[in-house]
N, CA, C and O atoms as CSV, one atom per row, in Angstrom:
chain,resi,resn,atom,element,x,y,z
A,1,UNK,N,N,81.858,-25.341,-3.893
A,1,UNK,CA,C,81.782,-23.929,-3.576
A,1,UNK,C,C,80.819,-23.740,-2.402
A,1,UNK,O,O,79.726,-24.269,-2.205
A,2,UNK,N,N,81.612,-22.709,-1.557
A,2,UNK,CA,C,80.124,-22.685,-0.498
A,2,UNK,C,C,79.001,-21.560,-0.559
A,2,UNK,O,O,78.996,-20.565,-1.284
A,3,UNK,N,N,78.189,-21.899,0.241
A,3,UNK,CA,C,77.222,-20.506,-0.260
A,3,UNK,C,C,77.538,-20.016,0.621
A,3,UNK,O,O,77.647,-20.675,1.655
A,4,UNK,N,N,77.841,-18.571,0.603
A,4,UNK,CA,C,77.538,-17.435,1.784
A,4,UNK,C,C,76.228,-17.555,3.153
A,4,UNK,O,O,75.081,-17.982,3.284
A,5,UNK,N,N,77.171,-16.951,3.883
A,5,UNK,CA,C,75.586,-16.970,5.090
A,5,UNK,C,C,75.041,-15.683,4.752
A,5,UNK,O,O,75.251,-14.805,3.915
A,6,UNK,N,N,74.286,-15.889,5.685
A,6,UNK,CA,C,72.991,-14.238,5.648
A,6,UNK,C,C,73.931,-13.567,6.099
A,6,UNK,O,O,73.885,-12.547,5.410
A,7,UNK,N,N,74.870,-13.444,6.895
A,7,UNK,CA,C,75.490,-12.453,7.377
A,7,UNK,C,C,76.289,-11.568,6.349
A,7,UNK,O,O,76.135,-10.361,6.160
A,8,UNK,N,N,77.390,-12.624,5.569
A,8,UNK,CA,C,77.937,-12.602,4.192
A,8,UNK,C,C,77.117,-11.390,3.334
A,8,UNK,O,O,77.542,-10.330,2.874
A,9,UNK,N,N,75.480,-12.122,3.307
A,9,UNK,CA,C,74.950,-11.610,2.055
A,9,UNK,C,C,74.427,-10.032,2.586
A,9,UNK,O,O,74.529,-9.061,1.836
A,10,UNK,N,N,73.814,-9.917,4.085
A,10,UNK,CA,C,73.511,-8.797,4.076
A,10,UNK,C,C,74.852,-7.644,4.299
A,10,UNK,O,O,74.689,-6.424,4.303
A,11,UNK,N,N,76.045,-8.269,4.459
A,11,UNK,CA,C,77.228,-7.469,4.300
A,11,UNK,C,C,77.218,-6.420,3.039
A,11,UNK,O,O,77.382,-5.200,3.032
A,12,UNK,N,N,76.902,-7.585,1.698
A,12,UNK,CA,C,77.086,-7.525,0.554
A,12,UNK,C,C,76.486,-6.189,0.263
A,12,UNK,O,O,76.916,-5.115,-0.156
A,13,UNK,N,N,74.990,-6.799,0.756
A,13,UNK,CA,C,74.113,-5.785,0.481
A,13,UNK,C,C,74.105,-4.395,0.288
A,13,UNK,O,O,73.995,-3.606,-0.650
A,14,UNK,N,N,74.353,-4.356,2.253
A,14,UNK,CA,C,75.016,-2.798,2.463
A,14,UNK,C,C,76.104,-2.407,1.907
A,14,UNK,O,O,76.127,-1.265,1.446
A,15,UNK,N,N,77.047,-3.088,1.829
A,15,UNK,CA,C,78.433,-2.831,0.893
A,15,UNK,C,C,78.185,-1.943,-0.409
A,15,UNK,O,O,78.597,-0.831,-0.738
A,16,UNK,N,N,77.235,-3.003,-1.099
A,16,UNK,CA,C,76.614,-2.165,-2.545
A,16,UNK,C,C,75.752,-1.059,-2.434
A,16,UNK,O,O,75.659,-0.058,-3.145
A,17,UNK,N,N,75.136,-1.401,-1.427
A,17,UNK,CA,C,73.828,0.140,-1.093
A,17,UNK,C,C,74.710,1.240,-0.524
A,17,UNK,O,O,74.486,2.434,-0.722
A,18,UNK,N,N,75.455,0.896,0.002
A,18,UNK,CA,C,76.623,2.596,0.578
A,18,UNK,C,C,77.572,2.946,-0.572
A,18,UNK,O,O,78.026,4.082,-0.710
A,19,UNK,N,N,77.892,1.793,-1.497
A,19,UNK,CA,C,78.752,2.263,-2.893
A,19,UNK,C,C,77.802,2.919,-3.280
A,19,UNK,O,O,78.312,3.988,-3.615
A,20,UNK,N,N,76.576,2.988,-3.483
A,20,UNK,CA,C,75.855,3.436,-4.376
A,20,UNK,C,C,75.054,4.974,-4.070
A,20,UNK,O,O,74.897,5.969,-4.778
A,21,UNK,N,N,74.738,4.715,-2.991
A,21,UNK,CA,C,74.359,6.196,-2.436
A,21,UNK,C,C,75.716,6.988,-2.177
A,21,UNK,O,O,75.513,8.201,-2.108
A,22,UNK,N,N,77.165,6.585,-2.002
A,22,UNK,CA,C,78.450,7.348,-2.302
A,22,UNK,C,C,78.085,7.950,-3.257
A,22,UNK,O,O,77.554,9.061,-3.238
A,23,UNK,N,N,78.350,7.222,-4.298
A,23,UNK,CA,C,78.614,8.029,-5.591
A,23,UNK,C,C,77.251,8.834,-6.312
A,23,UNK,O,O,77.346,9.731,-7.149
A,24,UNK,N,N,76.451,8.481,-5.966
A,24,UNK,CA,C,75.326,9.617,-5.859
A,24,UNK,C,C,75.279,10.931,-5.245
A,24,UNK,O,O,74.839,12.013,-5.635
A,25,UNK,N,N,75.774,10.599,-4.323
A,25,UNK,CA,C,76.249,11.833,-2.810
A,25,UNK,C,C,77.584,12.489,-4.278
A,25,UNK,O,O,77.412,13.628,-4.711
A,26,UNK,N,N,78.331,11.941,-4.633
A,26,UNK,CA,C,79.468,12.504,-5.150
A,26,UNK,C,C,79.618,13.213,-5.955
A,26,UNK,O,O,80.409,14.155,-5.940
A,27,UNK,N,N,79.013,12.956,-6.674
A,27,UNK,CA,C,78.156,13.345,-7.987
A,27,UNK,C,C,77.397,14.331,-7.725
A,27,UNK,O,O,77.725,15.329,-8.367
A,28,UNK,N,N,76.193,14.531,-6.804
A,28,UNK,CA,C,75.477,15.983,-6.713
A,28,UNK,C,C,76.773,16.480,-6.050
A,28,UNK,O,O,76.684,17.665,-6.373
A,29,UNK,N,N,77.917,16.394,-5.345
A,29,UNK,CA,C,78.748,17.297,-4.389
A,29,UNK,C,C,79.510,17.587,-5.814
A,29,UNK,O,O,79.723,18.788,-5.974
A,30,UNK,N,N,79.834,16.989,-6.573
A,30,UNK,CA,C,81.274,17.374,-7.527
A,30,UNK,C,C,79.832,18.576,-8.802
A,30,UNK,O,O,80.241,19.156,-9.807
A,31,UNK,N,N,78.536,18.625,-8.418
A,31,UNK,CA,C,77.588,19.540,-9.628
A,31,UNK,C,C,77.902,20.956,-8.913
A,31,UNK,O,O,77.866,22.041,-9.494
A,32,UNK,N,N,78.268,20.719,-7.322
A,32,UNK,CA,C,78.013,22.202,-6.933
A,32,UNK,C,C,78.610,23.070,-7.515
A,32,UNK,O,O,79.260,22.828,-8.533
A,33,UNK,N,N,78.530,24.032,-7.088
A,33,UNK,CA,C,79.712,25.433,-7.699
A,33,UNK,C,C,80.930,24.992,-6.398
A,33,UNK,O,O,80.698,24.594,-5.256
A,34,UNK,N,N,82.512,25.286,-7.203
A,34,UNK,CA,C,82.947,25.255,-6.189
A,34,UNK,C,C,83.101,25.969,-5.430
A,34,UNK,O,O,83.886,25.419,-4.658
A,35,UNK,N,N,82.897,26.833,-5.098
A,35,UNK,CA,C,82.518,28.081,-3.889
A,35,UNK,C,C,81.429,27.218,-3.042
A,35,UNK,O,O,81.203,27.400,-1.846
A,36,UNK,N,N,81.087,26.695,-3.484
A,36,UNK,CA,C,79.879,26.206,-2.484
A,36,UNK,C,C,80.311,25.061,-1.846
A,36,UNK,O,O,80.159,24.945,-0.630
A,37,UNK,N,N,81.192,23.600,-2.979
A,37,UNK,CA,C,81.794,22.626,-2.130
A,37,UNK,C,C,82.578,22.969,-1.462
A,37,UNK,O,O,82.657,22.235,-0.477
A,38,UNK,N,N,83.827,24.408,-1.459
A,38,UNK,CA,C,84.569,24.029,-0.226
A,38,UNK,C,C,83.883,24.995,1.025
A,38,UNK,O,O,84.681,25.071,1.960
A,39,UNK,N,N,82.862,25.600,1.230
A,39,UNK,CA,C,82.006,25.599,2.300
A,39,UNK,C,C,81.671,24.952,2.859
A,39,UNK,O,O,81.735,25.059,4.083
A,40,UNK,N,N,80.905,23.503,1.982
A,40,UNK,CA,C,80.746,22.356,2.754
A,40,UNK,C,C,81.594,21.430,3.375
A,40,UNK,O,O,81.208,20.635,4.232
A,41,UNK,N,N,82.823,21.525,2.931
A,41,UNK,CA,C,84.216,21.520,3.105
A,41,UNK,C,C,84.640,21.804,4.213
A,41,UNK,O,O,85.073,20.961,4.998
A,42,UNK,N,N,84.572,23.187,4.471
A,42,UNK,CA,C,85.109,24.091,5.857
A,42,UNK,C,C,84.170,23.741,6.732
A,42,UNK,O,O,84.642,23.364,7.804
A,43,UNK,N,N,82.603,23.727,6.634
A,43,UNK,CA,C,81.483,23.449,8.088
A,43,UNK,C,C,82.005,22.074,8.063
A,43,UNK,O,O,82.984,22.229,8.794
A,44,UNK,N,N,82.024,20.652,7.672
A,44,UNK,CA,C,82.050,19.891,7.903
A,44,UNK,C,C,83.793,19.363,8.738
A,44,UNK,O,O,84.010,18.453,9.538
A,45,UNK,N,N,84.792,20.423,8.094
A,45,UNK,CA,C,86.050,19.646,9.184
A,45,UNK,C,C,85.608,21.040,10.463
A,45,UNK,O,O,85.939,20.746,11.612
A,46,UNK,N,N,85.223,21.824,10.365
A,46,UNK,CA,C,85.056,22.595,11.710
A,46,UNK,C,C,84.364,21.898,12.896
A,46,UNK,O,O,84.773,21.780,14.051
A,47,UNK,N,N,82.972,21.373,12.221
A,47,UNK,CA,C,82.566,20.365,12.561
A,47,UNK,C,C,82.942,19.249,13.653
A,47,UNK,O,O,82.461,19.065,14.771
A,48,UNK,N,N,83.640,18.777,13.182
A,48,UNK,CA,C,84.610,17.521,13.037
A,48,UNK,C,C,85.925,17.787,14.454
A,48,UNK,O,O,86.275,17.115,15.424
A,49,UNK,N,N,86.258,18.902,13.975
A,49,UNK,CA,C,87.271,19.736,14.864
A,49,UNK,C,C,86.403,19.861,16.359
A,49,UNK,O,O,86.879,19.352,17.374
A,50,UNK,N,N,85.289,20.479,16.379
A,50,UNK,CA,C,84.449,20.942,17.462
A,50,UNK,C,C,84.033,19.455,18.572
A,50,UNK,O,O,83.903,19.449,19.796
A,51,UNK,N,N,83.927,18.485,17.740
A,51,UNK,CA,C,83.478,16.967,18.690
A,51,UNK,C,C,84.925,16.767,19.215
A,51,UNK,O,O,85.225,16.473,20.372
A,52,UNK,N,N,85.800,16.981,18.141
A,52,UNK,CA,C,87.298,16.634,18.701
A,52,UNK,C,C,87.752,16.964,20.139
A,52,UNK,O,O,88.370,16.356,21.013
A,53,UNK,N,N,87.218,18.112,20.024
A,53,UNK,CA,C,88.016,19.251,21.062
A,53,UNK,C,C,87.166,19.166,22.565
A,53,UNK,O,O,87.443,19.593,23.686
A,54,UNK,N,N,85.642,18.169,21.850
A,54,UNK,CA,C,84.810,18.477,23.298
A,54,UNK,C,C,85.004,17.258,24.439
A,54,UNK,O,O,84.771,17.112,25.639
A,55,UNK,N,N,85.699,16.294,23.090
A,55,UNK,CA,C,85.984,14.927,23.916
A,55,UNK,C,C,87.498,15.299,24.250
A,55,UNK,O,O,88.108,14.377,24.790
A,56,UNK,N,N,88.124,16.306,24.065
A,56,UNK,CA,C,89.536,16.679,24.845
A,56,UNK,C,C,89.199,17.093,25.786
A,56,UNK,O,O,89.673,16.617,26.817
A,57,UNK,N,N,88.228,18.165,25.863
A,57,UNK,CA,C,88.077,19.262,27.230
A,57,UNK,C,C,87.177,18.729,28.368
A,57,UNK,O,O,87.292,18.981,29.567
A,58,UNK,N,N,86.181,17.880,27.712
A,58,UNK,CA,C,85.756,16.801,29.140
A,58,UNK,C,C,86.787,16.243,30.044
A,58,UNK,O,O,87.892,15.778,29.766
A,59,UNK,N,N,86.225,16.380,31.126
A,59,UNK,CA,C,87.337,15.426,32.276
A,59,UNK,C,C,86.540,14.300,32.466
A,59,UNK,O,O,87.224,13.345,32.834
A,60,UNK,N,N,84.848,13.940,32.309
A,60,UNK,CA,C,84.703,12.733,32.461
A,60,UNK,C,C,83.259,12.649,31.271
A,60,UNK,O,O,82.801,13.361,30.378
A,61,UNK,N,N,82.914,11.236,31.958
A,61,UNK,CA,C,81.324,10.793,31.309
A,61,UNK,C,C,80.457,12.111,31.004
A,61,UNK,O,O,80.281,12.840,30.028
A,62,UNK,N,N,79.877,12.030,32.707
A,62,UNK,CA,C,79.059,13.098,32.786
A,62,UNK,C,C,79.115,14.924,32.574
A,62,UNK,O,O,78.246,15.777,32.396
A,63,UNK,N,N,80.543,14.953,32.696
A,63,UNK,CA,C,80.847,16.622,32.093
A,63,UNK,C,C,80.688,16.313,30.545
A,63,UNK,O,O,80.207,17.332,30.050
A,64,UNK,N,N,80.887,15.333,29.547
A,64,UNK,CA,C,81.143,14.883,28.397
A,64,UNK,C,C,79.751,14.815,28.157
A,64,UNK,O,O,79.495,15.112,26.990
A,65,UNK,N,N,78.685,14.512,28.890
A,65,UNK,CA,C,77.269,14.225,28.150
A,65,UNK,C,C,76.263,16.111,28.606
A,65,UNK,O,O,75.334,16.667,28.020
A,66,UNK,N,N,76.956,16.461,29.695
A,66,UNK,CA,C,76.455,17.563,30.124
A,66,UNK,C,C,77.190,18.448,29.096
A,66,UNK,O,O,76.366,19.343,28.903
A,67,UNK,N,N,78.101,18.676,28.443
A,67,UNK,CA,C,78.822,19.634,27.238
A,67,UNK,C,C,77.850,19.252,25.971
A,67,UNK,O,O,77.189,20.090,25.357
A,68,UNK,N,N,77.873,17.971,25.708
A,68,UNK,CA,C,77.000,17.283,24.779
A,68,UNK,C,C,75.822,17.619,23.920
A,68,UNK,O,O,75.567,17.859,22.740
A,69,UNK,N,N,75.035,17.487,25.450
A,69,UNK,CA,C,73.510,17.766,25.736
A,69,UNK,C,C,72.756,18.921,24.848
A,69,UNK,O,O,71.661,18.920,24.286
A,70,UNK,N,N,74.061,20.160,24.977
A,70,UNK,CA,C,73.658,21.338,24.956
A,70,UNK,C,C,73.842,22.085,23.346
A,70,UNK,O,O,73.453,23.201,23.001
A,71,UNK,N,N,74.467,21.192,22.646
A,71,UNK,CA,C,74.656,20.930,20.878
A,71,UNK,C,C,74.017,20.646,20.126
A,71,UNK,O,O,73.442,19.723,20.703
A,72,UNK,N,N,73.702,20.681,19.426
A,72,UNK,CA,C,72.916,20.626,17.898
A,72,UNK,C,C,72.861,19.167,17.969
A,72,UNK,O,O,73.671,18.723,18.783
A,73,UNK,N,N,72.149,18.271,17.363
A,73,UNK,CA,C,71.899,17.134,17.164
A,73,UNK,C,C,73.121,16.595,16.091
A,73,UNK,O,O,73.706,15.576,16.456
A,74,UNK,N,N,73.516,17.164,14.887
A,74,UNK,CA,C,75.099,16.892,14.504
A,74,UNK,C,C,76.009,16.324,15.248
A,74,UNK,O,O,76.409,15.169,15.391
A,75,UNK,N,N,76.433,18.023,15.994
A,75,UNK,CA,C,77.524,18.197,16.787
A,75,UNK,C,C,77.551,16.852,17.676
A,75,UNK,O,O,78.458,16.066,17.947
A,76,UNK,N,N,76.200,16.909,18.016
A,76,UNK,CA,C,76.217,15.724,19.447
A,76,UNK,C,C,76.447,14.556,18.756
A,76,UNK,O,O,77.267,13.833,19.323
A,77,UNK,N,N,75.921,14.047,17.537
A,77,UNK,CA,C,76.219,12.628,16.911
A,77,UNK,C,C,77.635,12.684,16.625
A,77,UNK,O,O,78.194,11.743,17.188
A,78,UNK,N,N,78.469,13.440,15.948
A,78,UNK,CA,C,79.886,13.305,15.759
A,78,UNK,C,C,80.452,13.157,16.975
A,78,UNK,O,O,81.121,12.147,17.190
A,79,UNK,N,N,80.251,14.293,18.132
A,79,UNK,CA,C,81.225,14.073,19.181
A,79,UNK,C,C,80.908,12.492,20.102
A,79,UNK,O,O,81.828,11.921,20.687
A,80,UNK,N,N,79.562,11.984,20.095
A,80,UNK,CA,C,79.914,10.819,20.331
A,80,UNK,C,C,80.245,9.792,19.858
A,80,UNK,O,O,80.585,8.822,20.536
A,81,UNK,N,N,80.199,9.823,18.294
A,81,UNK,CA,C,81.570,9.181,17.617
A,81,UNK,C,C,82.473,9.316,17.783
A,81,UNK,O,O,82.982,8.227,18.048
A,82,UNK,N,N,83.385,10.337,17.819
A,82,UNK,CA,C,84.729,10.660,18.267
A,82,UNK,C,C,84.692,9.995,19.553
A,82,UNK,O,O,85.233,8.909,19.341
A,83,UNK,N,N,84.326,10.054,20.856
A,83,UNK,CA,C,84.453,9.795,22.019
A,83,UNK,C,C,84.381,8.038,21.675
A,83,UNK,O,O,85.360,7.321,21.880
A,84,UNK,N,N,82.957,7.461,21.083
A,84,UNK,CA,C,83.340,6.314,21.239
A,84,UNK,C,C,84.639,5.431,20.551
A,84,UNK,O,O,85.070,4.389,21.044
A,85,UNK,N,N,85.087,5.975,19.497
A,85,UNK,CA,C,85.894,5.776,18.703
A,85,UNK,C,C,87.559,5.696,19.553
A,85,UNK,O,O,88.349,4.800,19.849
A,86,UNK,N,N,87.490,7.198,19.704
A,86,UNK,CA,C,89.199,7.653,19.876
A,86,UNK,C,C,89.207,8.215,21.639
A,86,UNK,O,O,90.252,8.577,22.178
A,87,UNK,N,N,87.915,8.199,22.334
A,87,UNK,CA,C,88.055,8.017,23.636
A,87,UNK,C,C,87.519,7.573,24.777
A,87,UNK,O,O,87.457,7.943,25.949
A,88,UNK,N,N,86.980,6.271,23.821
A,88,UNK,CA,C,86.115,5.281,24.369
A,88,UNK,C,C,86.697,4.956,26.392
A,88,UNK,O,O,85.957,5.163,27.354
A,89,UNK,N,N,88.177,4.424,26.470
A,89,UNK,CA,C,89.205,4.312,27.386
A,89,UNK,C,C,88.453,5.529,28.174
A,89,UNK,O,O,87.712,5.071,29.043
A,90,UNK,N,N,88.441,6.992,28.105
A,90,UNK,CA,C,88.598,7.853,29.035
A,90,UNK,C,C,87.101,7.992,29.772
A,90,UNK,O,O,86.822,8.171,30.958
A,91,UNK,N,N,86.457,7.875,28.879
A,91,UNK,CA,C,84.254,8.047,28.987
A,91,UNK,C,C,84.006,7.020,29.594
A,91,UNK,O,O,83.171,7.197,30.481
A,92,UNK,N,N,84.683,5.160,29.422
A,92,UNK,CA,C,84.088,4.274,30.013
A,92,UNK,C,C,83.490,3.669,28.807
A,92,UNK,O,O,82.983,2.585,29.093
A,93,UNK,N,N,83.406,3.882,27.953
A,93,UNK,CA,C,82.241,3.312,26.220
A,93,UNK,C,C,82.921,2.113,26.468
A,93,UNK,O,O,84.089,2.001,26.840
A,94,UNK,N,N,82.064,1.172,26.224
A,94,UNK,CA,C,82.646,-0.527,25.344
A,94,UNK,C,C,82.800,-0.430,24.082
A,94,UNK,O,O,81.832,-0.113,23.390
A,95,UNK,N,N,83.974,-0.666,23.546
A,95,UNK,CA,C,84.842,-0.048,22.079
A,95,UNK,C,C,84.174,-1.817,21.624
A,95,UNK,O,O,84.334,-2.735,22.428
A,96,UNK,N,N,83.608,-2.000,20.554
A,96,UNK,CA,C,82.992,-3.174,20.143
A,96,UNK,C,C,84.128,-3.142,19.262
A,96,UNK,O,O,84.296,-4.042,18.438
C-alpha cells in the first residue's frame, strides 16, 4: 500500500475542513426563518448576476478593474471570479 504525499494529505484535510464548516453553514442557514433564507437567497444570486453582467459590459482589463474598483469588496471578489473563471480569454487572466 502506498502512503499518500503531503499534497494527498493536505487535500484531505481541506476536503474534511470545507465538509465540515458546509454543513455547519447549513444548518444555521436551514434554523433561519424562511423569509429570511430566501432573502439571502435573492442578495446572493443578484449578487452573482451583478459580477456577471460587469464582466459582460467591460470591453477590456482596465475598464474591467476601473468598473471594479468602485464596488463593495464582495461585489469586487465575485466579479473577479467570474472574470477569472468564465472570462479569463477576454481580461488576459492565466486560467490555472
Amino acid at each position: 500500500m502506498s502512503e499518500k504525499s503531503q499534497e494527498e494529505r493536505a487535500t484531505d484535510a481541506i476536503n474534511n475542513l470545507t465538509s465540515e464548516v458546509s454543513n455547519a453553514l447549513l444548518e444555521g442557514f436551514n434554523q433561519l426563518p424562511q423569509d429570511l433564507q430566501l432573502n439571502v437567497v435573492m442578495i446572493k444570486t443578484v449578487q452573482l448576476l451583478l459580477a456577471n453582467v460587469l464582466c459582460h459590459v467591460a470591453k477590456n482589463k482596465q475598464e474591467f478593474d476601473d468598473i471594479v474598483t468602485v464596488q463593495g469588496a464582495e461585489i469586487s471578489e465575485l466579479a473577479y471570479t467570474c472574470a477569472n473563471v468564465a472570462f479569463a480569454h477576454k481580461f488576459g487572466f492565466d486560467k490555472h
